[in-house]
Z-matrix of the N, CA and C atoms (Angstrom, degrees):
N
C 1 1.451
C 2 1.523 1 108.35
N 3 1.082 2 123.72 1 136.62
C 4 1.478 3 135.07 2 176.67
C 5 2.046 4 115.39 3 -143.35
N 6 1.112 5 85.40 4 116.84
C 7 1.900 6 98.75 5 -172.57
C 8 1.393 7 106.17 6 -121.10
N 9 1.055 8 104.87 7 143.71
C 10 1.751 9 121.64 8 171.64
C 11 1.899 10 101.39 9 -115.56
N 12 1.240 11 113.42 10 119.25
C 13 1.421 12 140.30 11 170.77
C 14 1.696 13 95.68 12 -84.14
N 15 1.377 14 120.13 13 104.46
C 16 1.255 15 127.59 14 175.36
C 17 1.491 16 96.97 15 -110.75
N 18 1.416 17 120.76 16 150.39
C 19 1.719 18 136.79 17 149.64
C 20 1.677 19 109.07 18 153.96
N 21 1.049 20 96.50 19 -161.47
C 22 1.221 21 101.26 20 -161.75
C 23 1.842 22 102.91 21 -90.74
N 24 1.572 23 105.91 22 171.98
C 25 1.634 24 93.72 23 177.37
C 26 1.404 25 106.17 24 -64.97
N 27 1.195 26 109.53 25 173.11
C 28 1.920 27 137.39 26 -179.32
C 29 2.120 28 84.38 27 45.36
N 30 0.743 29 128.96 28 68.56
C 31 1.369 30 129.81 29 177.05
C 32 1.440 31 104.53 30 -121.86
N 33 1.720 32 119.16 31 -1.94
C 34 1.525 33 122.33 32 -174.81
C 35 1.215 34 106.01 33 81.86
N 36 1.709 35 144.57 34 6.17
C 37 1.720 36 117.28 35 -170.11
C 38 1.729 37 113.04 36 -68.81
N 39 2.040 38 99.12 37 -21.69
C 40 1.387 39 84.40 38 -168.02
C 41 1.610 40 107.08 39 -79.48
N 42 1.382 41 120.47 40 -18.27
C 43 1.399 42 136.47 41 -173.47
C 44 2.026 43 100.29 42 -66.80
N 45 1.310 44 107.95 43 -53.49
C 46 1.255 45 121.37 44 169.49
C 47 1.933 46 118.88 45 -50.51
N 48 1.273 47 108.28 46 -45.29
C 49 1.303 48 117.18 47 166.08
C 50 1.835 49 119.84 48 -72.96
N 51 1.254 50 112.43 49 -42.98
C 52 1.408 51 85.70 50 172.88
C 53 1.407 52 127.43 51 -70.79
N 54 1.258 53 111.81 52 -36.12
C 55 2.177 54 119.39 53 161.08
C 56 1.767 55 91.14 54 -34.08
N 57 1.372 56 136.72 55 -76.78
C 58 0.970 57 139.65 56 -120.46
C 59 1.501 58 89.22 57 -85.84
N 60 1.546 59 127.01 58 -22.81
C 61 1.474 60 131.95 59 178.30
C 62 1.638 61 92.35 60 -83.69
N 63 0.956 62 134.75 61 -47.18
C 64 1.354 63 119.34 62 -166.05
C 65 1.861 64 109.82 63 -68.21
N 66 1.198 65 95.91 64 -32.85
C 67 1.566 66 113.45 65 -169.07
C 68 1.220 67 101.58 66 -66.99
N 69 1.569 68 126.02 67 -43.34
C 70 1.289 69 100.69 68 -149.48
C 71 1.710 70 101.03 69 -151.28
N 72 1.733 71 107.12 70 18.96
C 73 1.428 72 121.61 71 -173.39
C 74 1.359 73 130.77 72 49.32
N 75 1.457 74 115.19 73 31.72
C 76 1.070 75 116.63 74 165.95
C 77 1.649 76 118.72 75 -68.73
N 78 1.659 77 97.95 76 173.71
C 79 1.365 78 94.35 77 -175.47
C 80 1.894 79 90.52 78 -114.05
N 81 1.388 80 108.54 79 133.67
C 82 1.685 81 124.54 80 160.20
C 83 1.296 82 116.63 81 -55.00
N 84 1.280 83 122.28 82 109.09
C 85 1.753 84 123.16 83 152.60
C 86 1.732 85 127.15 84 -118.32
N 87 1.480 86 79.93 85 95.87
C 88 1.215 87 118.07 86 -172.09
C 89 2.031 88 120.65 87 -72.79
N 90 0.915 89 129.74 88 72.98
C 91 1.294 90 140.77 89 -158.77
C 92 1.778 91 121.51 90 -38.00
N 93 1.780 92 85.58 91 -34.44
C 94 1.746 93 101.82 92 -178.30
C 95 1.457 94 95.34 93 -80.69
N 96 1.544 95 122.42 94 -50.09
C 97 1.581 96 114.91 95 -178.74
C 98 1.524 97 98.97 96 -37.70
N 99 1.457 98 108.97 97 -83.26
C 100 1.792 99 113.79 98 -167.52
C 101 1.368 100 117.81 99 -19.80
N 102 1.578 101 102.30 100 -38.94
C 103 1.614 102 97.22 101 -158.63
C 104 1.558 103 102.06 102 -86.95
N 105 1.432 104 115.60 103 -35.03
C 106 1.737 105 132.05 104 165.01
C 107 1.431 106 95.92 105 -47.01
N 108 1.439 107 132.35 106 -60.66
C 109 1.489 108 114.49 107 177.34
C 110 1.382 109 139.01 108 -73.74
N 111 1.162 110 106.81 109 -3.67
C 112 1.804 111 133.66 110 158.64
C 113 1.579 112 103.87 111 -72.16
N 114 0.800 113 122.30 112 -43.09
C 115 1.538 114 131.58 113 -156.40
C 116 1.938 115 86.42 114 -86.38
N 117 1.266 116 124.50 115 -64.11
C 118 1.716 117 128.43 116 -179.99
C 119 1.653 118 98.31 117 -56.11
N 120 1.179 119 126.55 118 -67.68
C 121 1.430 120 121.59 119 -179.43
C 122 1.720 121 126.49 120 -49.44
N 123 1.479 122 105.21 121 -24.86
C 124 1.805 123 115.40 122 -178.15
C 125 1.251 124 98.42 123 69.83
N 126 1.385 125 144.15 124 31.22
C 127 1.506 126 125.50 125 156.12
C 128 1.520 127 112.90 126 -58.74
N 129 1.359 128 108.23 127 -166.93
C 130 1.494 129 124.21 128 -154.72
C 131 1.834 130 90.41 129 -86.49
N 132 0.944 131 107.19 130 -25.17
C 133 1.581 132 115.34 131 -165.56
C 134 1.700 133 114.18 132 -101.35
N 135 1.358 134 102.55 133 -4.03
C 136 1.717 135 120.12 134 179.08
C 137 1.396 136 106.10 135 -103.51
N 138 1.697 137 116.39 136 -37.35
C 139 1.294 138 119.87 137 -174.16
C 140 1.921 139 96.75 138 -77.69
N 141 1.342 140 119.05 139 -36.62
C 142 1.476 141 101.97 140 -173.24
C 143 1.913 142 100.81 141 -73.96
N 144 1.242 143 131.18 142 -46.18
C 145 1.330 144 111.04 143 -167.19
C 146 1.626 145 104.55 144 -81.10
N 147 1.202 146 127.63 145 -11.40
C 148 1.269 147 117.68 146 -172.79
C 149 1.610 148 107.32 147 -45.56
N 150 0.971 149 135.76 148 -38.96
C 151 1.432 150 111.98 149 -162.85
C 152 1.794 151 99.80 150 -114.75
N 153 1.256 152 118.44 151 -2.61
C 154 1.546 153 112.42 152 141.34
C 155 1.349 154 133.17 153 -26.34
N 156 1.894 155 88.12 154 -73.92
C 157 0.852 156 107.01 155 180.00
C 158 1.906 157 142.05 156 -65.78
N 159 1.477 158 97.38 157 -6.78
C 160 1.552 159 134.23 158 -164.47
C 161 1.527 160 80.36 159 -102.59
N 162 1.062 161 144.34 160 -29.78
C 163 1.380 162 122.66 161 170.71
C 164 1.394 163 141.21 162 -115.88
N 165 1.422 164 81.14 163 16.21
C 166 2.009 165 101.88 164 169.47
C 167 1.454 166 103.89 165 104.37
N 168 1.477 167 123.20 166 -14.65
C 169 1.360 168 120.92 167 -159.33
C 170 1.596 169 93.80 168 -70.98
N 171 1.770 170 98.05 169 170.65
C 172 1.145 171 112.16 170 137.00
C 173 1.469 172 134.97 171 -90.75
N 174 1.426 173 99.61 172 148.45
C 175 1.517 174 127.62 173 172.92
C 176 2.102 175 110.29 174 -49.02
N 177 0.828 176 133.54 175 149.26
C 178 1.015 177 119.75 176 172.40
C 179 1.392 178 119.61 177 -93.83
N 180 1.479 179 127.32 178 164.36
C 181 1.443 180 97.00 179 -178.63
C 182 1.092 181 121.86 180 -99.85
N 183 1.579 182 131.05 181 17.38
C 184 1.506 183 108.26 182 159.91
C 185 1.621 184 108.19 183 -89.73
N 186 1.113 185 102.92 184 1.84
C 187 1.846 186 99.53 185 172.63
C 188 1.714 187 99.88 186 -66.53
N 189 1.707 188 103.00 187 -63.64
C 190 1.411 189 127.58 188 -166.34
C 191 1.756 190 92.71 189 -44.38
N 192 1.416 191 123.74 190 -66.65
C 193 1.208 192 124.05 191 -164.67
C 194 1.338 193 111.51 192 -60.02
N 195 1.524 194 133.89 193 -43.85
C 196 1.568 195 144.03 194 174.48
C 197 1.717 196 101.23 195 -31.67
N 198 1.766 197 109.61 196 -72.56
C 199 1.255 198 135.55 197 170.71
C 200 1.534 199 111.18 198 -13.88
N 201 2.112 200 109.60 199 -76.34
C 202 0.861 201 114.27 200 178.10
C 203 1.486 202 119.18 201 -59.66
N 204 1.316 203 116.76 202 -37.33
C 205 1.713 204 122.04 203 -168.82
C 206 1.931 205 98.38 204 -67.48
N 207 1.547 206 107.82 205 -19.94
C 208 1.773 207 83.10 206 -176.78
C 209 1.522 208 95.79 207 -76.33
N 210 1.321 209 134.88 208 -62.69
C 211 1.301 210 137.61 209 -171.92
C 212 1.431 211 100.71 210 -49.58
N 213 1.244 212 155.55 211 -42.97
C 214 1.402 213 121.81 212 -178.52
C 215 1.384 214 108.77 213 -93.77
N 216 1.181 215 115.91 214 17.63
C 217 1.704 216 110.73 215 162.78
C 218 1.763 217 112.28 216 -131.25
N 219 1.201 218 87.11 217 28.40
C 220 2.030 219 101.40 218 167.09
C 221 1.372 220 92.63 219 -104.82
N 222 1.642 221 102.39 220 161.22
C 223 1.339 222 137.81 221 165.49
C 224 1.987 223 118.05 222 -37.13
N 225 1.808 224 90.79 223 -31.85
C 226 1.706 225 80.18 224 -166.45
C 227 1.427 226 82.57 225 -117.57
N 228 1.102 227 137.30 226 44.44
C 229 1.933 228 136.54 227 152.30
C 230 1.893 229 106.92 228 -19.11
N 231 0.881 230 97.08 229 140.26
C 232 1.711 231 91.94 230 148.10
C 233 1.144 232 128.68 231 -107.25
N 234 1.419 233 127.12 232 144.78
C 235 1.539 234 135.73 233 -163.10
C 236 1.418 235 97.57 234 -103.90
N 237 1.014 236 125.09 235 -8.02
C 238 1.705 237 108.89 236 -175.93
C 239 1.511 238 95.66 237 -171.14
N 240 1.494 239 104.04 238 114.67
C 241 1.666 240 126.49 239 -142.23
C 242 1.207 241 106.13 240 -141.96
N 243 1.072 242 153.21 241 154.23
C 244 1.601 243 171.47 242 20.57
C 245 1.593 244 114.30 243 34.88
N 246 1.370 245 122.22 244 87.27
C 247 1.695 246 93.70 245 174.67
C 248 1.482 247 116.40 246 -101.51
N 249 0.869 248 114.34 247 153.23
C 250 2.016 249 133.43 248 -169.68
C 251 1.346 250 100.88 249 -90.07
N 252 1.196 251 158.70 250 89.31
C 253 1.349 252 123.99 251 141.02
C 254 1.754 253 103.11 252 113.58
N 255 1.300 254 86.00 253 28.51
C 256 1.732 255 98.18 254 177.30
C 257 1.291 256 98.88 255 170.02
N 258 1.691 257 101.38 256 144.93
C 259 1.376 258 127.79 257 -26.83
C 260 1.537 259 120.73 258 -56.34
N 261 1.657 260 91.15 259 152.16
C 262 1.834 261 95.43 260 178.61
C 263 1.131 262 110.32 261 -114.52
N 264 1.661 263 115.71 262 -12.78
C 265 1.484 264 107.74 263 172.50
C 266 1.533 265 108.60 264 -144.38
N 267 1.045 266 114.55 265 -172.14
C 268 1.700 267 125.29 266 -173.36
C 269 0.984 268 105.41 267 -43.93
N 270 1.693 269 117.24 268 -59.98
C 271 1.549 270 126.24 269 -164.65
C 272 1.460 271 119.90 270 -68.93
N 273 1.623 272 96.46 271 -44.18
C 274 1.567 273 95.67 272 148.64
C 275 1.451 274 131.08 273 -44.53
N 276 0.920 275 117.38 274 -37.48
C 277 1.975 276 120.16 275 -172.08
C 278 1.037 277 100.78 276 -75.32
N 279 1.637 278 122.14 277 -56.15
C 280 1.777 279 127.42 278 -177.66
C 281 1.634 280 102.33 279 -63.94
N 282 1.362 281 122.31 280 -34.28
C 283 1.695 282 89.41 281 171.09
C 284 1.767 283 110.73 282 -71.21
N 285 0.961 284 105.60 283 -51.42
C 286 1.624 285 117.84 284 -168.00
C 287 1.283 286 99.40 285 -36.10
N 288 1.587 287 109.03 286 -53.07
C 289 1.497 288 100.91 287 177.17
C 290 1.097 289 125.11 288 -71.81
N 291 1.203 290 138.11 289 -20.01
C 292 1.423 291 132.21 290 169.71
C 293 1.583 292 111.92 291 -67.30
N 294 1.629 293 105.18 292 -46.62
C 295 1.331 294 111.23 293 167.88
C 296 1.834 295 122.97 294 -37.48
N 297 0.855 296 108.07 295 -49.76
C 298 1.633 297 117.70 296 173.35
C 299 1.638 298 125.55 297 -80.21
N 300 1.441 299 100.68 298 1.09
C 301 1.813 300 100.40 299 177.72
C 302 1.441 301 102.94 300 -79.69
């Protein structure tokens, strides 16, 4: 199973996603976590949004998409996913989707 949680913020997706992890054991991919753990680890991809993100901005999305594209083309991918907070825009969706063919 694989779902995309679309809407706006405070719209409930993350409230909607944990039911749907408890329900049915999916795993959460959460876009702000990733980039929060890029940012604690100092990779190449923590050092560019770190101070984005320190000022409310947004991330751009070939940062956002890079991010997501290492985790679904690493070793520990998830096969049956919930995502939080991605995609947020067109370009996002057309990578994601290419990402998953």
């Amino acid at each position: 199973m694989r779902l995309v949680l679309v809407g706006p913020p405070g719209s409930g997706k993350g409230t909607q996603a944990e039911r749907l992890v408890r329900q049915f054991g999916l795993t959460t991919v959460g876009t702000g976590d990733m980039l929060r753990d890029a940012i604690r680890r100092k990779t190449e991809v923590g050092l560019q949004v770190e101070p984005l993100m320190r000022q409310g901005l947004l991330v751009p999305d070939p940062i956002v998409n890079d991010a997501v594209a290492e985790l679904f083309r690493g070793p520990n991918r998830p096969e049956c996913f919930v995502m939080d907070g991605y995609p947020r825009t067109q370009s996002q969706a057309v990578a994601f989707d290419a990402l998953l063919k």
